[in-house]
C-alpha positions as CSV (number, residue, x, y, z in Angstrom):
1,X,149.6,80.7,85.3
2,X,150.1,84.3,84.6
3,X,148.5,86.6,86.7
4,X,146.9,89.8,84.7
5,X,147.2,93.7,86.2
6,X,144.4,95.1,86.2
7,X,143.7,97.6,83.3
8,X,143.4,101.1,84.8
9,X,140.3,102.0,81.8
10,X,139.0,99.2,83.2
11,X,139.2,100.4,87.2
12,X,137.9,103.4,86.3
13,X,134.6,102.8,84.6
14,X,134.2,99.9,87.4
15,X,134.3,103.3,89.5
16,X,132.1,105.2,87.3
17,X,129.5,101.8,87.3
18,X,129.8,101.8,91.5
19,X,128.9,105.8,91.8
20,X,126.0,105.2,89.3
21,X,124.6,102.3,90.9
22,X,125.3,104.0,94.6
23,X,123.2,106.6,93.2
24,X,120.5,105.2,91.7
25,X,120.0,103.5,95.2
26,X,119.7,107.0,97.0
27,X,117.6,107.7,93.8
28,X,115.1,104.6,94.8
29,X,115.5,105.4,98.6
30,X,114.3,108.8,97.7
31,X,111.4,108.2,95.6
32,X,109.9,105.4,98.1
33,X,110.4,108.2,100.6
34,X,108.2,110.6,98.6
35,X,105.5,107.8,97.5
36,X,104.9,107.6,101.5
37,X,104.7,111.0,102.1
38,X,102.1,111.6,98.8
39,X,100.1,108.7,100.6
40,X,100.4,110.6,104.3
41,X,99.7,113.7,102.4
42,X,96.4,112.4,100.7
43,X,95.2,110.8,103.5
44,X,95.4,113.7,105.7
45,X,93.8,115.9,102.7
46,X,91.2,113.1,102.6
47,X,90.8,113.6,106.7
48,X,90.2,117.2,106.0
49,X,87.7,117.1,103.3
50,X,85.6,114.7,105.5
51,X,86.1,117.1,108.7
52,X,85.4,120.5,106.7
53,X,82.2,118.3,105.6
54,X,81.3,117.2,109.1
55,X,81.6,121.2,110.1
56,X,79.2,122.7,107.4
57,X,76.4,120.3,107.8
58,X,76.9,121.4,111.2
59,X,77.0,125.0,110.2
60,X,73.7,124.3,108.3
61,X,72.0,122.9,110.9
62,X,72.3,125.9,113.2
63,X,71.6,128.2,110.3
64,X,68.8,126.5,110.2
65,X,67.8,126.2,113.5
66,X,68.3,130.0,113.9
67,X,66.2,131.0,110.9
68,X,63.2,128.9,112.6
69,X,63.5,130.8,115.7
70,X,63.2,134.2,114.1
């Protein structure tokens, strides 16, 4: 059986192929990073929007409580 050498086009764009796919792995890696830090980042935003709601009802209320004392 004759054994075949490897055709040096053919190494190369295996090369090419390997650095593509190593970097569309970094590229998935990345973008899974950034989906869970939009989801941290909306949930904190949502925290806020419920605290800044809790504080001017609370604001209100002692407007309110003022203006009846006057």
């Amino acid at each position: 059986m004759k054994k075949t050498l490897p055709n040096p086009k053919d190494e190369q764009i295996i090369d090419y192929l390997k650095r593509i796919l190593k970097r569309v792995e970094e590229v998935t890696i990345d973008i899974s990073t950034m989906k869970t830090d939009l989801r941290m980042l909306k949930f904190n935003l949502m925290r806020i929007e419920h605290d800044s709601g809790i504080i001017k009802a609370d604001v209100e209320r002692i407007r309110d409580n003022y203006e009846t004392k006057k």
